[in-house]
VOVEX-56634 format. One line per field, with one value per residue (C-alpha): residue number from 1; x, z, y. Coordinates in steps of 0.2 Angstrom, whole numbers, plus 2048, in hexadecimal, padded with zeros to 3 digits. Layout:
BEGIN
nr	[NUM/...]
px	[X/...]
pz	[Z/...]
py	[Y/...]
// end
This chain:
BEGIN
nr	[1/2/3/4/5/6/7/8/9/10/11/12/13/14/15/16/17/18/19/20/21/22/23/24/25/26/27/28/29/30/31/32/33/34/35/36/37/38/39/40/41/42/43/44/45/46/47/48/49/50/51/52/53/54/55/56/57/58/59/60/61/62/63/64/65/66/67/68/69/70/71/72/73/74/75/76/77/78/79/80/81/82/83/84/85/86/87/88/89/90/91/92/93/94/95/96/97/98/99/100/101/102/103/104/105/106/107/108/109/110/111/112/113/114/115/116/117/118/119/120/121/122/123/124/125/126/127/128/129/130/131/132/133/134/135/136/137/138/139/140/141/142/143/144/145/146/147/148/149/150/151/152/153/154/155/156/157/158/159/160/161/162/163/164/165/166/167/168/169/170/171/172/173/174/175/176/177/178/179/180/181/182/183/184/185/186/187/188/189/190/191/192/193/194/195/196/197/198/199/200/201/202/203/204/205/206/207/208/209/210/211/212/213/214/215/216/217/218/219/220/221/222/223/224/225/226/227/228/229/230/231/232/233/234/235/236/237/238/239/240/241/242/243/244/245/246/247/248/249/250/251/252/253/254/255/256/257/258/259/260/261/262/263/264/265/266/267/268/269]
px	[7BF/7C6/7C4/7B2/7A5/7A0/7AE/7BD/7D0/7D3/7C5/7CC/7DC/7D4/7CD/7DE/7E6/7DB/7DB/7EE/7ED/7E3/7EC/7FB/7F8/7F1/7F9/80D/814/81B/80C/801/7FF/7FB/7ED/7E6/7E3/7DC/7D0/7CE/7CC/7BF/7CB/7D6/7E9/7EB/7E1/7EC/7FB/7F5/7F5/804/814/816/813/821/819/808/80E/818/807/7FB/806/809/7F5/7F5/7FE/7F4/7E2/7EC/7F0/7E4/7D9/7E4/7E1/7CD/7CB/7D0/7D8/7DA/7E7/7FB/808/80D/7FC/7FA/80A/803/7F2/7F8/806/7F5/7F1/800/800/7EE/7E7/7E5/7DB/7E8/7EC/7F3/801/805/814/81C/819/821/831/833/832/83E/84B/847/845/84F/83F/836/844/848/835/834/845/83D/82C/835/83F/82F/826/836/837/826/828/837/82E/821/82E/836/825/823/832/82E/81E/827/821/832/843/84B/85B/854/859/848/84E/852/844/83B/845/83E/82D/830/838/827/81D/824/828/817/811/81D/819/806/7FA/7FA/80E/80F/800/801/7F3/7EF/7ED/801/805/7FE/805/816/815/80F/820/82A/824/823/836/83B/82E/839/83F/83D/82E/81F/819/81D/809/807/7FE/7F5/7E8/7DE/7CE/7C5/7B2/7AD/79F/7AA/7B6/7B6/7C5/7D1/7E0/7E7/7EC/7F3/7FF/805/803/806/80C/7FB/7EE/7E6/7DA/7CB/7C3/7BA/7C7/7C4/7D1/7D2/7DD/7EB/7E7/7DF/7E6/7F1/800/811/821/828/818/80F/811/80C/7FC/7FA/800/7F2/7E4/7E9/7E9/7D8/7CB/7BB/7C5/7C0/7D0/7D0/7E1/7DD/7EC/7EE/7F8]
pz	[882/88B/88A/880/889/888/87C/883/883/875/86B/86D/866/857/855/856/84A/83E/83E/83F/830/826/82C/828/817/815/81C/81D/82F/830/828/837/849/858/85C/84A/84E/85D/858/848/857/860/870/879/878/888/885/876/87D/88A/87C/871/878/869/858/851/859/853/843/843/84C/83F/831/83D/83D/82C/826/830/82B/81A/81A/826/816/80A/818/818/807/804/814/808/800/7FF/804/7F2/7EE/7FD/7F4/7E4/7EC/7F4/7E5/7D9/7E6/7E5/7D4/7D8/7DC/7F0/7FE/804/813/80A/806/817/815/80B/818/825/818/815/828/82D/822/82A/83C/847/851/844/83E/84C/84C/83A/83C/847/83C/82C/835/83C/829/823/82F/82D/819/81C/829/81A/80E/819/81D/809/805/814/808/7F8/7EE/7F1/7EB/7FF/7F6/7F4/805/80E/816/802/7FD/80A/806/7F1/7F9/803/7F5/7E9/7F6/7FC/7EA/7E5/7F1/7E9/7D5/7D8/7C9/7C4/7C0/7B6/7B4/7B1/7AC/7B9/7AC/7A8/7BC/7C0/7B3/7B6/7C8/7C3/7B9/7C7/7D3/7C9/7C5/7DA/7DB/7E3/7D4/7DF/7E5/7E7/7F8/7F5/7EF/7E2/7D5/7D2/7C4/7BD/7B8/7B2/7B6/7A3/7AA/7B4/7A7/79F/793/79A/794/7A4/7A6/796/796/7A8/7A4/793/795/7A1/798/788/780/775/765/76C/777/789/794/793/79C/790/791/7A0/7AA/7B2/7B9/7B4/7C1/7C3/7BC/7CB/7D0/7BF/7C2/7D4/7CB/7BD/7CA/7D2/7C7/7BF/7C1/7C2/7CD/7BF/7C0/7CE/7D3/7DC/7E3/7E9/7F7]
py	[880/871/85E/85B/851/83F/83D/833/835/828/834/842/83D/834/847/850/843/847/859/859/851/85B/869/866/85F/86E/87D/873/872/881/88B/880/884/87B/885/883/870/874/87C/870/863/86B/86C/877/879/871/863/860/860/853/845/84F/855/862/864/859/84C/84D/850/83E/836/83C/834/824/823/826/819/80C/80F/80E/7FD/7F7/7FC/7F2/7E2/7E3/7E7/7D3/7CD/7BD/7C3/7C0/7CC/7CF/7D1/7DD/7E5/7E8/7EE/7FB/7FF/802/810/81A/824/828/839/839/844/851/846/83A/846/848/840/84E/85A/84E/84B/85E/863/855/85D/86C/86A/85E/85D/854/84B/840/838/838/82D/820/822/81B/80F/808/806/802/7F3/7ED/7EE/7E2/7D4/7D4/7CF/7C1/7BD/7BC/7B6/7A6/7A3/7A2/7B1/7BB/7B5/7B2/7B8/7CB/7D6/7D9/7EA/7EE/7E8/7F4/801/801/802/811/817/816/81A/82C/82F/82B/838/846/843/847/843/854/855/844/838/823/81A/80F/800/803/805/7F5/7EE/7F3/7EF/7DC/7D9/7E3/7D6/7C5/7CC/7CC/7BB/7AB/7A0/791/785/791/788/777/774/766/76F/77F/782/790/795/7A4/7A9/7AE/7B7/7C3/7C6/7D5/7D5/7E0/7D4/7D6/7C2/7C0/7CF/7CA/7B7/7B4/79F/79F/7A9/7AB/7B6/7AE/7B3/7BF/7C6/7C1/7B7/7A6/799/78F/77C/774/783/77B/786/77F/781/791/79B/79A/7AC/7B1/7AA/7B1/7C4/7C2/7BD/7CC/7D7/7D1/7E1/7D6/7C9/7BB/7AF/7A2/79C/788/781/76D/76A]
// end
């Protein structure tokens, strides 16, 4: 069994990456061997080795791979969204029951304290997420919906932190609701939001679609100054809508947390 027919290099690997990584979610690094991925792969050992130098590496790949159809995912679900938006997107994910590749970043942190040949990728791996957590928080901090005084590379570090601790408290050891998580991650991140000028725009207003809304009571837990609930127990905005100074992210955490995306956030420049 050699290199497969009609498929292409670039193929190939796509094939291998994949198959790493339901192997080694499921059998651990040290219970998975080269061979095993293979023949997963529908290719020989040597034609792996031609795209992998060894098995560290193709255990570091198939997480990097991973971890960009993640959030290439997040981006196309609503590529309109903001970076704190993004956030708390991806942050609703984390506490929920995953496919077993998902976890491959446990098997990647347990071999990395294990084996030095792992370790040293997994290093730069981190490093790499840990720096592209940290240009998004400049990036949100430039736009206004961080506090510029909070360290970005901190900042990065806390979302490491609940993300590689989300993937070791699986739902089966301790469950959250995901109505209190996304809760909690709204006031987590209206508590880092800038205190500043939102974006310098000269208003911004709100509205709700009452066909949409379904009553969850989302808005008004997040948002009490903004949102209301009427008699019969749907979300309504207070006054005209209008969004005082200061509240602005408030509004933008309710809208985004809204399941049937009722709440409109229009903004004047």
């Amino acid at each position: 069994m050699g290199r497969i027919a009609g498929v292409t290099a670039a193929e190939t690997r796509e094939r291998l990456l994949g198959a790493a990584a339901e192997i080694f979610a499921e059998r651990g690094y040290d219970g998975t061997r080269v061979a095993d991925i293979a023949a997963a792969a529908g290719v020989s050992n040597g034609a792996l080795y031609s795209h992998f130098a060894s098995k560290a590496e193709l255990l570091i790949q198939a997480l990097r791979a991973h971890g960009r159809q993640m959030l290439a995912e997040a981006f196309a679900a609503d590529p309109g969204l903001s970076i704190t938006d993004l956030l708390l997107v991806v942050g609703r994910w984390l506490p929920l029951r995953r496919d077993a590749r998902e976890y491959l970043v446990v098997e990647a942190l347990v071999a990395a304290r294990r084996d030095d040949d792992v370790a040293r990728p997994m290093r730069s791996y981190i490093g790499e997420r840990a720096d592209m957590l940290a240009d998004l928080m400049r990036a949100a901090q430039s736009a206004g919906e961080l506090d510029p005084a909070l360290s970005p590379n901190a900042l990065a570090h806390f979302c490491l932190l609940l993300a590689m601790g989300s993937a070791l408290v699986t739902p089966d050891l301790h469950a959250v609701g995901p109505e209190e998580w996304a809760a909690l991650l709204a006031r987590v991140v209206t508590g880092l939001a800038s205190t500043g000028p939102h974006d310098g725009s000269d208003g911004m207003k709100l509205q709700i679609d009452t066909d949409r809304c379904q009553g969850h009571g989302r808005c008004y837990d997040l948002a009490p100054d903004l949102f209301g609930e009427d008699d019969e127990g749907y979300g309504q905005v207070l006054g005209d809508g209008t969004v005082p100074p200061g509240k602005e992210q408030e509004a933008r955490l309710a809208a985004a947390n809204c399941p049937e995306r009722a709440i409109s956030v229009l903004e004047e420049q």
